[in-house]
C-alpha positions, 0 to 999 in steps of 0.5 A: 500500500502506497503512502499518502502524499501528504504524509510522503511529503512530511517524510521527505521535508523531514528528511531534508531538515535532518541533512541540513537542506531548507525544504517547504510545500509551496503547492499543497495538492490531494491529500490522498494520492496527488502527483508530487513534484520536487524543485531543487533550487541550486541558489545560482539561478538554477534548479533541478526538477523531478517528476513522478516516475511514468508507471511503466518503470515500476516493477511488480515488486516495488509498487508501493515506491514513489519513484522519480525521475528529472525532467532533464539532465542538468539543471536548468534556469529557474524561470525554466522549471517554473513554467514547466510547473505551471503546465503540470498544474494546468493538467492536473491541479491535484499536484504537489509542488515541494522545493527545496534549496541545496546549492550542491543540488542534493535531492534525497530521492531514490531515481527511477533508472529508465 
């Protein structure tokens, strides 16, 4: 059984605390099972985003996992990321937007390998 988003989200804000790293929610979505997208703002004027991981990576013997995977390979300009968040809200509004601040871009989630 999957987790609640609301209480992964908790986790993993607690998570960043405890390795140093400034986290908040800044878009509270479903409480139930809304898509949670994580920014990693690098304070240089970049961030990383990561997304929900498509389905189709999930094997049958973890599909409990929240995996996910970055939208591209490095970090991209902050005004970037943004727009692409304001395209996921508009497609599904339930969504979650968590942002975190870490200048070496650490991100504290187990990536999908696609």
């Amino acid at each position: 059984m999957r987790l609640k988003s609301s209480i992964w989200v908790a986790a993993y804000l607690r998570r960043c605390q405890t390795e140093g790293v400034f986290g908040a929610v800044r878009k509270r979505g479903a409480e139930e099972a809304g898509a949670v997208f994580v920014k990693v703002a690098t304070m240089d004027g970049n961030a990383m985003l990561y997304a929900p991981a498509p389905q189709t990576v999930y094997d049958e013997g973890r599909p409990a996992e929240r995996l996910f995977v970055p939208i591209a390979a490095q970090a991209l300009p902050e005004l970037s990321v943004e727009e692409r968040l304001t395209k996921e809200l508009r497609f599904d509004p339930d969504a979650w937007i968590v942002e975190t601040e870490d200048r070496a871009g650490r991100h504290f989630l187990d990536l999908a390998k696609s």
